[in-house]
C-alpha positions, 0 to 999 in steps of 0.5 A, spaced: 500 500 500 503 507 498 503 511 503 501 518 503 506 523 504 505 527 512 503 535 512 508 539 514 502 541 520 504 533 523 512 533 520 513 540 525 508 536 531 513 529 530 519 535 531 516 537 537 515 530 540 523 528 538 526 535 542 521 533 547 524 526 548 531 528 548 531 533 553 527 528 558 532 524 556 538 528 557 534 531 564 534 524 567 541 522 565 544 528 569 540 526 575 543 518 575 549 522 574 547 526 580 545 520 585 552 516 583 557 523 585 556 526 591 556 534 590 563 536 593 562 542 599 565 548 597 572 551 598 573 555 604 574 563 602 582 564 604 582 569 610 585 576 609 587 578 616 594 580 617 598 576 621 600 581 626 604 581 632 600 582 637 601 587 644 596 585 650 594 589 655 593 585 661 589 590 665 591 596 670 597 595 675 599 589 671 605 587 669 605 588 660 610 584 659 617 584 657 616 587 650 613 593 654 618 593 659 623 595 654 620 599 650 618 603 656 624 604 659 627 606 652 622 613 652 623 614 660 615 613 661 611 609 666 604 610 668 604 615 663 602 609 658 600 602 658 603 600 652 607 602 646 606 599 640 609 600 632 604 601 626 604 594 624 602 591 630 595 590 633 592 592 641 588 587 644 585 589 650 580 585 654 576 582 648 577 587 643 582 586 637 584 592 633 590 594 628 594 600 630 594 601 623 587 602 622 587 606 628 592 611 624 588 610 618 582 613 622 586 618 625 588 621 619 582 621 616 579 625 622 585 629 621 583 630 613 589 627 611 590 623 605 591 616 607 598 613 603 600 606 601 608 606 598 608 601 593 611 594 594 608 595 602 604 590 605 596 592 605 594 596 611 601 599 612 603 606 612 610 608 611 613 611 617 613 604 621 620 608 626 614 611 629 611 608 636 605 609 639 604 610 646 597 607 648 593 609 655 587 605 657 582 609 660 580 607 667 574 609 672 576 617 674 580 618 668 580 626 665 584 628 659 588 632 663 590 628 668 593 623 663 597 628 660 600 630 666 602 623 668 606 623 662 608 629 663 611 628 669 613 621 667 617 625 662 620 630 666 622 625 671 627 622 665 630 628 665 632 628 673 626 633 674 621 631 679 614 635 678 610 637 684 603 634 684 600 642 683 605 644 679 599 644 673 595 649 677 595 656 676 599 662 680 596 666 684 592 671 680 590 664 676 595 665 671 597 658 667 603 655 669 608 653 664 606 647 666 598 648 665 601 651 658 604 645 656 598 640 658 592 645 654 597 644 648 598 638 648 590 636 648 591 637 640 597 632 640 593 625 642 587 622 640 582 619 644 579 612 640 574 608 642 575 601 641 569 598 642 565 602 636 571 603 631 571 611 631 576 617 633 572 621 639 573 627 637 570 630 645 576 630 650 572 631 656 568 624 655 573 618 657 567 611 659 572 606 662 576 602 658 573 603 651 577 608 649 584 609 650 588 615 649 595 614 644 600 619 643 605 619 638 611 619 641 616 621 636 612 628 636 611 629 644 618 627 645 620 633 640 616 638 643 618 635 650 626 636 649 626 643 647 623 646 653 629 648 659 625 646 665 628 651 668 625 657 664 618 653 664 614 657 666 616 663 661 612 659 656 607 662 651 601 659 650 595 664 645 590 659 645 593 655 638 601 655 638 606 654 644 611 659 644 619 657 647 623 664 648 629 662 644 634 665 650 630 660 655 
């Protein structure tokens, strides 16, 4: 018997079933696949968290290690500071971890400086690493001006010079001391960072215990510190901005 020739309406609809049973095909040999190879986890995302030296502060009238002890002696500092710390190190305090870099860098954004990487250094690092840091951590009672004074007198003590315990109060006639001089300066030196929240506090007269630590750059407070005759302290100008140092002290 001769067949007839299919439409092309039935050659289109033989077309479909063909694809169709193709795919179904290929849908359930991937499955087979699937339940012969189990799916492997994946891989763990590499970590990028520096590998830091770690500087710990163990709590108030304890002692910081011998790293500390060292450091501390060679700056002539002692309660004045708890730790002092190089910008490729990171503070540990309590429960908390921060890199000192991160908080220079915070600082420096505050400061509106522009934040710089030299080229081939590792990330993170800023250059100036001959710098160190002083670290304070802010205890129950602590006010801005006491923790300089203790640094201060830390400082002078150094030197030979022992400064009485009223030495930063005014004359008198309520004049400034030099010493009360120095200590209004240098609020513009340190910065005070709250660790807790990751920020830099901008209102010295607000220090909550143990969140926040005060850091002096010790390069700085040293150069300042070793121009100034003690002698001659109290001929020291202060306007406000700038601590005048007469030339013939």
């Amino acid at each position: 018997m001769r067949r007839k020739p299919l439409s092309p309406n039935n050659q289109l609809a033989l077309l479909l079933i063909g694809v169709f049973v193709l795919a179904a095909g290929a849908a359930l040999l991937t499955q087979l696949q699937r339940e012969k190879k189990p799916i492997k986890p994946a891989e763990p995302v590499a970590s990028t968290i520096r590998n830091e030296p770690v500087i710990a502060y163990h709590g108030p009238q304890k002692d910081q290690g011998a790293l500390t002890d060292k450091r501390k002696a060679k700056y002539g500092v002692d309660k004045g500071v708890d730790l002092i710390v190089r910008p490729n190190e990171t503070v540990k305090i309590g429960d908390t971890t921060v890199s000192m870099q991160e908080i220079l860098d915070r600082i420096h954004r505050q400061q509106g400086d522009i934040v710089e990487k030299n080229v081939g250094e590792a990330a993170g690092q800023r250059s100036g690493n001959d710098h160190v840091y002083g670290i304070y951590v802010v205890q129950p009672g602590d006010n801005i001006w006491n923790v300089h004074f203790q640094f201060l007198r830390d400082y002078f003590k150094r030197r030979g010079v022992t400064l009485s315990l009223v030495s930063d109060e005014p004359n008198r006639l309520g004049y400034s001391s030099g010493v009360g001089k120095i200590l209004k300066f240098s609020e513009g030196m340190v910065h005070i960072y709250n660790i807790k929240e990751n920020h830099v506090d901008t209102n010295l007269n607000l220090i909550y215990p143990l969140s926040k630590i005060v850091v002096f750059d010790m390069k700085q407070v040293s150069s300042l510190l070793d121009q100034i005759d003690v002698a001659h302290i109290n001929h020291l100008k202060f306007d406000g901005e700038t601590l005048w140092i007469p030339a013939d002290q």
